[in-house]
C-alpha positions in Angstrom: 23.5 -2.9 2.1 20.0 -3.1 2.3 16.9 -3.2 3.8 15.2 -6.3 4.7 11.9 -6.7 6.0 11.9 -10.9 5.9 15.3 -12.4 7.5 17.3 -14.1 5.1 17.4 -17.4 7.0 13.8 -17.5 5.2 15.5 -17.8 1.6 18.4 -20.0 2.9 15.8 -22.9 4.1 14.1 -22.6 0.3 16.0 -24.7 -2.7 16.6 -23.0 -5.6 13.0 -24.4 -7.0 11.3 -22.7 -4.5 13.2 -19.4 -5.0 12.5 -19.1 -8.7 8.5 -19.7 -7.8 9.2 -17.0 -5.0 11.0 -14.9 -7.6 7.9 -15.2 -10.3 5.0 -14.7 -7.7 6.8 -11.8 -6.3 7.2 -9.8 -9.7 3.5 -10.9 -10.1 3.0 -8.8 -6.9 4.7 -6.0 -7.8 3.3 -5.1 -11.0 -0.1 -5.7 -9.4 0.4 -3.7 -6.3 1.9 -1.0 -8.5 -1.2 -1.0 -10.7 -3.3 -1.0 -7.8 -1.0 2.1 -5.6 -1.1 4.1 -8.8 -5.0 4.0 -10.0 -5.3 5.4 -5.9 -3.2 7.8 -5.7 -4.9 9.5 -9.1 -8.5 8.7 -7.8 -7.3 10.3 -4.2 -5.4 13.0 -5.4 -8.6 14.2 -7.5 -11.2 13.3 -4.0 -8.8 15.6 -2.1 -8.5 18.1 -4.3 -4.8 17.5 -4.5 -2.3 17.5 -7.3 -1.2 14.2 -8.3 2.7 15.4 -8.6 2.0 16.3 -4.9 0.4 13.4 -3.6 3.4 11.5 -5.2 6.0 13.7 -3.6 4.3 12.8 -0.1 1.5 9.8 0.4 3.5 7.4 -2.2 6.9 8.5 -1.3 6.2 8.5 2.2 4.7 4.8 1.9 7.8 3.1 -0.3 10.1 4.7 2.2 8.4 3.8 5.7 9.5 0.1 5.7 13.2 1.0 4.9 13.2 3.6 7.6 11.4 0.6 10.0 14.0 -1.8 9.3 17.3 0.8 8.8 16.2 2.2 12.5 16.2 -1.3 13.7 19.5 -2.3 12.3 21.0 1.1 14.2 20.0 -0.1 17.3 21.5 -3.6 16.7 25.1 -2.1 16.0 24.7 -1.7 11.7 24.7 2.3 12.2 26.4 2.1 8.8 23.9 0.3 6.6 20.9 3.7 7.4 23.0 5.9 6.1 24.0 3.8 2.8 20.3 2.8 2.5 19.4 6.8 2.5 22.4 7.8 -0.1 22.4 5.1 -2.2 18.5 5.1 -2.8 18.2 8.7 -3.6 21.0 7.8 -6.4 18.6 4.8 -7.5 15.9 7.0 -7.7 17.5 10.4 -9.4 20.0 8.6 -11.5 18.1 5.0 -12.3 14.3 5.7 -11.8 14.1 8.9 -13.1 16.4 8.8 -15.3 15.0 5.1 -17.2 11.3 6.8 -17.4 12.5 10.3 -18.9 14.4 7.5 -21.2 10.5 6.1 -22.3 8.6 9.1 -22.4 8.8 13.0 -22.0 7.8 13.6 -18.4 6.0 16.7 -17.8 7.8 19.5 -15.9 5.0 21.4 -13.0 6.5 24.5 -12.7 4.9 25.4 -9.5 5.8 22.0 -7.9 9.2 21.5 -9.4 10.3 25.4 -8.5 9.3 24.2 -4.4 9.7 20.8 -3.9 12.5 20.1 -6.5 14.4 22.8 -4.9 13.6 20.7 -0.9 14.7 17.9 -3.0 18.4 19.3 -3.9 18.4 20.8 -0.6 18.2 17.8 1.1 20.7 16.0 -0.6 23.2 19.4 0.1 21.8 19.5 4.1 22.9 15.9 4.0 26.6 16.8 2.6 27.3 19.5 4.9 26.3 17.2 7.8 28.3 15.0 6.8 31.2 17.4 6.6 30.8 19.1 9.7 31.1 15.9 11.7 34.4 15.1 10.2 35.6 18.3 10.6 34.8 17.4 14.4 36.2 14.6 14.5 39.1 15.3 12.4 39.8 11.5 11.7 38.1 10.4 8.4 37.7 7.0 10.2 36.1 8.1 13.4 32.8 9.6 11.5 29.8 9.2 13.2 26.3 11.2 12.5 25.0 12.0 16.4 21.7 11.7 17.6 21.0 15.5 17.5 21.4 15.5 13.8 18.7 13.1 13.0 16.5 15.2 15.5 17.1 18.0 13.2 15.7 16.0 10.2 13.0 15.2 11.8 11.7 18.3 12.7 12.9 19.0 9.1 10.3 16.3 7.9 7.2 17.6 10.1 8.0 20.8 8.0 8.0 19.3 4.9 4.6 17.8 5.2 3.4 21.1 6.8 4.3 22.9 3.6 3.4 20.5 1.2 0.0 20.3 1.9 0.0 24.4 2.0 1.4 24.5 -1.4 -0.9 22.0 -2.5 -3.6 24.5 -1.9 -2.1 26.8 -3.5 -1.6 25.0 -6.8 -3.9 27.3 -9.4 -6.6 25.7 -10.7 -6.1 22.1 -9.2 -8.9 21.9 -6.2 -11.5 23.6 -8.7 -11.0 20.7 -11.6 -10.2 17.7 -9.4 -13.5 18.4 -7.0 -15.8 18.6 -10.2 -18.6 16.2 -9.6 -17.6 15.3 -5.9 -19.9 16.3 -3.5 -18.9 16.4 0.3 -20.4 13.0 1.7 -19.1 11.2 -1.8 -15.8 13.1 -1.2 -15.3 11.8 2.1 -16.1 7.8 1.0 -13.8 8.2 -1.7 -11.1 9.7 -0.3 -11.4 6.7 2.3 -11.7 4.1 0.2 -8.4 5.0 -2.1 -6.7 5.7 0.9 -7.5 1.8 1.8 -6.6 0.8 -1.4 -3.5 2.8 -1.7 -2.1 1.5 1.4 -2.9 -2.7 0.3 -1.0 -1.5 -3.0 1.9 0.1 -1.2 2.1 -3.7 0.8 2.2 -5.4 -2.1 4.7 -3.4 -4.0 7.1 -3.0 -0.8 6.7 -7.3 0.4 6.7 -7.8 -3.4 10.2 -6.3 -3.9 11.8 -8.1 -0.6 10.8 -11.4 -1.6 12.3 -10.5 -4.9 15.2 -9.5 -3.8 15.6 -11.8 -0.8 15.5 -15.0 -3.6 17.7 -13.7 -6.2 20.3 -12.3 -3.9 20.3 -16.4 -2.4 20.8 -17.5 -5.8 23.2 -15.7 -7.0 25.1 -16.7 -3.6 24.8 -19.8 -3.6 26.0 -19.6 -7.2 29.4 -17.7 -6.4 28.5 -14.8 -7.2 30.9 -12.0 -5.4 29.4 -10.1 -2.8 30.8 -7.0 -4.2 28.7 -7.8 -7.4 25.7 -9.0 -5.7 25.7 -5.4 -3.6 26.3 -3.3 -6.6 23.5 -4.8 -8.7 20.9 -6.8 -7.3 21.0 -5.1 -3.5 21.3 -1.8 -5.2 19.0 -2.0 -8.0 16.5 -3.6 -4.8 16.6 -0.2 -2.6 14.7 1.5 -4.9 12.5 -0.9 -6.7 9.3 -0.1 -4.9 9.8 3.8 -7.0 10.5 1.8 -10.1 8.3 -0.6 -10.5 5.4 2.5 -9.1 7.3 4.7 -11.9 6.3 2.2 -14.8 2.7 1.8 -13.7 2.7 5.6 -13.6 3.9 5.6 -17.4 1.6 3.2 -18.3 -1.4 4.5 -17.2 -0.4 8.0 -18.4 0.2 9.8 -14.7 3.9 11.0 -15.3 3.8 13.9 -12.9 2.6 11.2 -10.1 5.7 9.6 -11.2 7.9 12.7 -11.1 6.9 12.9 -7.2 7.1 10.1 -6.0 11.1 10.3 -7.5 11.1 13.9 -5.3 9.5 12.7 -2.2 11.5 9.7 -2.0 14.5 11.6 -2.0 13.9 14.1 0.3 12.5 11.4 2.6 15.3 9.3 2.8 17.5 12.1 4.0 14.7 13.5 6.6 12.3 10.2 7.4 15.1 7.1 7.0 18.5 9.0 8.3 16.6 11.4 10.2 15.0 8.8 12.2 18.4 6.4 12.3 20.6 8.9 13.7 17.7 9.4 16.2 17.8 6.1 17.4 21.6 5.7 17.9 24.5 7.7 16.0 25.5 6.6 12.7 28.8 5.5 11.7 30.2 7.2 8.5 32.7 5.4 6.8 35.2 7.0 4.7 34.1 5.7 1.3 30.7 8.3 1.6 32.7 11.4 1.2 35.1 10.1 -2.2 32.0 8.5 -3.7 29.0 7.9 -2.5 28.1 11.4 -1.3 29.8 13.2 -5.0 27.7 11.0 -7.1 24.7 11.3 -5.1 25.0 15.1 -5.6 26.3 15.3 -9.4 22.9 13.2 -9.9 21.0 15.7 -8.1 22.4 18.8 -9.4 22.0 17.5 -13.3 18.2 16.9 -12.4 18.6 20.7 -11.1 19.6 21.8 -14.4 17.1 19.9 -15.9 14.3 21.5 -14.4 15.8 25.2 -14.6 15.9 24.4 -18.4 13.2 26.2 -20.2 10.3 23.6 -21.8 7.2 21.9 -20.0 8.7 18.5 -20.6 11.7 16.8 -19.7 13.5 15.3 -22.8 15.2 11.8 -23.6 18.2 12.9 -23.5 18.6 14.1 -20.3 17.2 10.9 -19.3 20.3 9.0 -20.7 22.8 11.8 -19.4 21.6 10.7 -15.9 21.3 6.8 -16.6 25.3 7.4 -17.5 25.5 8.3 -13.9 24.3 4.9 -12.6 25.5 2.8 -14.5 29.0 4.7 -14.1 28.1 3.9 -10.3 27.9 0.5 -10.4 30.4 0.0 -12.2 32.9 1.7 -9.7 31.5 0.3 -7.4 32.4 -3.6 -8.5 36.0 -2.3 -9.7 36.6 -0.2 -6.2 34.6 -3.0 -3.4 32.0 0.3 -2.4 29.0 -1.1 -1.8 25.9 0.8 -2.9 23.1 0.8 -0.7 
């Protein structure tokens, strides 16, 4: 399952020519509209007086997350209830498990105490709020195969979400010693123009990374079909590794231009906004059905990768080390692999 902003009858008109050309302008998208989202958020995070790890956790998050909301929302109200709720789960495993978990891989990622003790505990929260959800409406229903996730529920994430926002922005006022350094050298008319402009640019990076990554999925998922590829496959790699590759491909750019804690946001955002922004505003628009498989698998992986990262803050140290990086890699890739031998599709 996953989200899909062009239709796939688009790919399915387009020999295989065309889809490799599709498939190399697209990456060339991606890696520019990452360079481009990154250098903004930096250069608006320091106009605003912001941390970068926070402006990661909610402008970046919030824009690689909005089209997947736009589309799972849509898909609820034509009948797919189901594929929200596996785009939400299965992306915050991408993220935690594959995003996260490949950068710690490359490079030590810094640990902000002060962000990671709030938002990293919203972020764990989330996935847990999520869980018990979940359980309480089978304990309702009392048939594992009758699930659904009502209306009223997603209303509750919302209001959740309005919160979140509310506080991070408080917190981000509070960070000591942030608003002094980043505002040095910006007066208040200069402030203004730049905070406009990178919010410009940051948006035209954030549609290039997000269009970049459907057309690149769009094309290799036609090609591996029309190749016999197994759906089961195709779902547990290329759809998968697709939900989340607007955070990856924003993660690298990150390393590469030496913002890590932007990085280490965006991860956190994105995973508390898929529980409050993308199911949150599914289970608004109609109730979600829940089908058994999220409560043997997808759910207990999603919150085994969630409580490692946990650990790994709480452990003492201002960086993250390699190894925990790997520990939480293992998680993925034992993910897809259960999911080809046992037919669950990832999100």
């Amino acid at each position: 399952m996953t989200a899909e902003i062009i239709p796939p009858g688009f790919f399915e008109a387009r020999s295989d020519l065309v889809l490799w050309l599709l498939t190399a302008g697209s990456v060339a998208l991606l890696v520019y509209g990452a360079d481009r989202t990154v250098s903004a958020a930096a250069k608006l995070a320091a106009a605003l007086g912001m941390s970068k790890v926070i402006i990661g956790a909610t402008v970046v998050s919030l824009g690689t997350t909005s089209p997947e909301a736009a589309v799972s929302v849509n898909a609820a109200l034509q009948g797919d209830g189901g594929l929200a709720l596996g785009n939400g789960v299965g992306s915050i495993i991408c993220d935690t498990a594959l995003v996260f978990g490949l950068c710690c891989c490359l490079t030590r990622l810094p640990k902000d105490r002060f962000v990671l003790s709030r938002h990293g505990w919203l972020q764990f929260g989330s996935g847990v709020l999520l869980a018990i959800l979940l359980g309480l409406c089978w304990a309702i229903s009392g048939d594992i195969d009758q699930v659904k996730l009502p209306r009223l529920a997603g209303v509750g994430l919302l209001i959740l979400l309005v919160g979140y926002m509310y506080v991070s922005v408080r917190w981000s006022r509070q960070h000591a010693g942030i608003t002094q350094q980043a505002n040095e050298g910006f007066a208040p008319s200069r402030k203004i123009v730049a905070s406009l402009g990178n919010s410009v640019m940051l948006v035209f990076g954030l549609v290039l990374v997000v269009g970049g990554s459907d057309v690149l999925i769009g094309s290799v998922k036609q090609v591996c079909q029309r190749h016999d590829v197994s759906e089961t496959v195709i779902a547990a790699t290329v759809v998968a590794f697709g939900t989340s590759l607007p955070e990856l491909v924003t993660a690298i750019a990150a390393l590469a231009k030496g913002h890590g804690d932007l990085l280490v946001g965006n991860v956190i955002g994105a995973d508390i906004l898929n529980v409050l922004f993308v199911i949150g505003a599914s289970a608004t628009a109609v109730p979600l059905d829940v089908d058994p498989r999220f409560y043997w698998f997808m759910v207990p992986t999603m919150l085994v990768a969630l409580g490692m990262l946990r650990i790994w803050i709480f452990l003492p140290g201002d960086k993250f080390q390699r190894w925990q990086g790997v520990a939480l890699l293992a998680v993925y890739v034992g993910f897809v692999v259960l999911s080809v031998k046992f037919g669950a599709e990832p999100a």
